[in-house]
N, C-alpha and C positions, 0 to 999 in steps of 0.2 A: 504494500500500500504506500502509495506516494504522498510525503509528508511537505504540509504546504511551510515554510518559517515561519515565526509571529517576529513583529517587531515591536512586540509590548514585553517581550522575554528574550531580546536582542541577538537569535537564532543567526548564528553564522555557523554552516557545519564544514568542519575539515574534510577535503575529500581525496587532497595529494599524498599518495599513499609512501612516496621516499619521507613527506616532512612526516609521516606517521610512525615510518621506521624510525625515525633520529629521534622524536620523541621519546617513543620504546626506549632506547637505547640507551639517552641521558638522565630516565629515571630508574632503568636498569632494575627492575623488579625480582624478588625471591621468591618464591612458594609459601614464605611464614610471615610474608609481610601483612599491615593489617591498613591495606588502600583502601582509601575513601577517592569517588570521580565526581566528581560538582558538574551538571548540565553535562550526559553520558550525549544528551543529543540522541543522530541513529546509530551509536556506537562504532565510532573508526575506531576512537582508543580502547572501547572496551573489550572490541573480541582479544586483542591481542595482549590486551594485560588479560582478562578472564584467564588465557593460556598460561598464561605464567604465575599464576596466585591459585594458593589452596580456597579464597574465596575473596569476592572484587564486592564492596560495597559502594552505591552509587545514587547520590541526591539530585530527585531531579521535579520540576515545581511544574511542569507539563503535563498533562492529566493525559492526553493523544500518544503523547510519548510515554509515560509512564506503562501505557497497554501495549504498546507497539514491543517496550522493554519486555515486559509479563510472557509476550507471546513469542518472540524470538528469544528470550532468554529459558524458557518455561524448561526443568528440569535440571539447571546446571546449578554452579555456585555465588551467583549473582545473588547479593540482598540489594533491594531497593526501597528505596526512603522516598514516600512522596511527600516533598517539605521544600520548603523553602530556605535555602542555604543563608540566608542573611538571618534568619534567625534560627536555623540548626544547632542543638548543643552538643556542640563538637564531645566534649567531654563523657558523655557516655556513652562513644562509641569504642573507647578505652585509650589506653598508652603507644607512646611511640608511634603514633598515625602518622602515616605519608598519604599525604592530598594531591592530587593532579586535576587539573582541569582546563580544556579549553572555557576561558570564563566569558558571560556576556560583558562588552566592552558600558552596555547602560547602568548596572552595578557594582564594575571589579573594585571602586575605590571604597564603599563602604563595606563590601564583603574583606576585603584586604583586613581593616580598621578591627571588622568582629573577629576574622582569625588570629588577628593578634592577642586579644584576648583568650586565646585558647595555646599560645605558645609554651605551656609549660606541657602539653600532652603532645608536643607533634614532635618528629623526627626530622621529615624536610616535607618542602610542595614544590611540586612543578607545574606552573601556568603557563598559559599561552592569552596574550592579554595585548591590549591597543601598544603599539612603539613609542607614543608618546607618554602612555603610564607607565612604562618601563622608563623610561629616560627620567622620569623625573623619580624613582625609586632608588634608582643607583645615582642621582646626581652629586657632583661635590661643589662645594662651599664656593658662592662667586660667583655660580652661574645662574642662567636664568630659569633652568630646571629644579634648580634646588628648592624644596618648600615643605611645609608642615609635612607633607607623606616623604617624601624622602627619610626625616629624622625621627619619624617615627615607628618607620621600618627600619632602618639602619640602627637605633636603638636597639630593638627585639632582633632581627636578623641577619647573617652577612648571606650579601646577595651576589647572584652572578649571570649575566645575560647570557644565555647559549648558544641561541642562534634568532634570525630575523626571519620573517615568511611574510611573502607576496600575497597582498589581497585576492592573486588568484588561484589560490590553493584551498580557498573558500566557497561555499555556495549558501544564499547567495553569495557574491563578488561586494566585500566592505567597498566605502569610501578612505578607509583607512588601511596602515601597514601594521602588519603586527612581528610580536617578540617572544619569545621562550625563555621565561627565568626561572633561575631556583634560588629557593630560599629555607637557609637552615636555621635555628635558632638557637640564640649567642649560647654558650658555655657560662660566659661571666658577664653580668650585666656592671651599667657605671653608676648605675643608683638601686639602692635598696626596690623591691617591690613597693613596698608601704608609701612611697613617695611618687610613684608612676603618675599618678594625677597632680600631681602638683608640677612636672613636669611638663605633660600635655597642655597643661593650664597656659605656664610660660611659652612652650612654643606657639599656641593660636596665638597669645595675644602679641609675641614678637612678630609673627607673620600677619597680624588682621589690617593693617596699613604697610602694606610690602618698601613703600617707594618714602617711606620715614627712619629715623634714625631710632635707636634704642629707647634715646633720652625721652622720643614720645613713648611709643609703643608702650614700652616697662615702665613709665613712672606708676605707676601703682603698685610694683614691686621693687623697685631697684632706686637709689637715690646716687648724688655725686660720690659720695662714699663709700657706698659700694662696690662702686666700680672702681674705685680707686684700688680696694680690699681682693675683686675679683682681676686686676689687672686688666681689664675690659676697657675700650676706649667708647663711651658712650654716642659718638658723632658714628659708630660703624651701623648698617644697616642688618637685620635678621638673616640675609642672606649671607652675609658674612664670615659668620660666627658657625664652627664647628660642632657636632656631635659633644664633643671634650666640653666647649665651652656654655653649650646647654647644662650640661650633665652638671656641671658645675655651679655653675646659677643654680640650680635646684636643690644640689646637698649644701648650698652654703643657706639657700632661704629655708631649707627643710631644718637646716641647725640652729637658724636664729629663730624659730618657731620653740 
């Protein structure tokens, strides 16, 4: 049965079967792993991870597709969750989860935001996600990609872009490029858990006026003295200012709290 896309669930399906091998490949699955697939779609990635896992778990918010799953998957070791991945709780689907997904490009940044909240149960994920959300995930400090999602992934995970794919490896055919990242989460983080919101707090509001300097943005946190204390030149712009130098505004405000 021939399945029409929705553009209300931002349906772009992979259908180049080399970018589906390199996929495969870079997420390099085991038999005891315990994969979760976000938007399985009509399964490019799925048969070929299914082959490779004692069992492929798979979130999909498509009710046509959800049947389409049931009846082409009917008998093997597919579990299928009909839910909605921006509010799936990751967490009890157990430990050590590796996530893979071609994700829709209309929700990858707040689905991103909720898996970060689940980083203490994952292992790694492998996305396939708009070129420009990827660039601004891996950007560094100065440029114009750099912003609130950058440091807040690069916070929680060290990332790594794998490879690039042609809108025409898609059907339908995006208006846009897309990327293959992975993302593992950190070993060691630069602030306590307890303080992660106080954190976030500081980076919105450095970033909520991009094209101002510190002295705006943060006066409601930060004075001349502080910055004296934090070595921080207040005339610098949020873009500026590193990972380290968030990290640090935070446990110096988390101490004088």
């Amino acid at each position: 049965m021939r399945h029409i896309p929705r553009k209300r669930f931002g349906q772009n399906f992979l259908i180049d079967q080399g970018v589906i091998l390199e996929i495969i490949n870079q997420i390099h699955p085991t038999r005891e792993d315990r994969l979760i697939e976000i938007g399985p779609g009509l399964g490019a990635l799925t048969r070929p991870l299914l082959a490779r896992l004692n069992e492929l778990q798979v979130i999909e918010i498509d009710r046509d597709i959800v049947a389409r799953l049931e009846r082409d998957f009917s008998g093997s070791n597919l579990v299928i969750h009909h839910a909605d991945a921006l509010k799936f709780d990751f967490s009890r689907v157990g430990e050590k989860l590796r996530i893979v997904g071609n994700l829709p490009y209309n929700i990858s940044t707040p689905l991103l935001f909720h898996l970060a909240s689940f980083a203490r149960h994952i292992q790694d994920m492998h996305f396939m996600l708009q070129q420009e959300v990827v660039d601004r995930m891996v950007a560094k400090p100065s440029t114009s990609e750099y912003g609130r999602l950058s440091l807040m992934l690069q916070y929680r995970y060290e990332m790594e872009r794998l490879l690039q794919v042609s809108a025409e490896c898609f059907h339908p055919v995006p208006k846009v490029q897309s990327a293959v990242i992975s993302l593992r989460p950190r070993t060691r983080l630069l602030i306590s858990p307890e303080h992660e919101s106080l954190f976030a707090d500081i980076v919105s509001a450095a970033f909520s006026q991009r094209r101002k300097t510190l002295r705006n943005t943060m006066r409601n946190y930060l004075g001349d003295a502080d910055y004296d204390s934090l070595q921080i030149d207040p005339g610098l712009r949020a873009e500026n200012l590193t990972l380290e130098n968030f990290s640090a505004i935070t446990c110096y405000l988390a101490d004088r709290k």
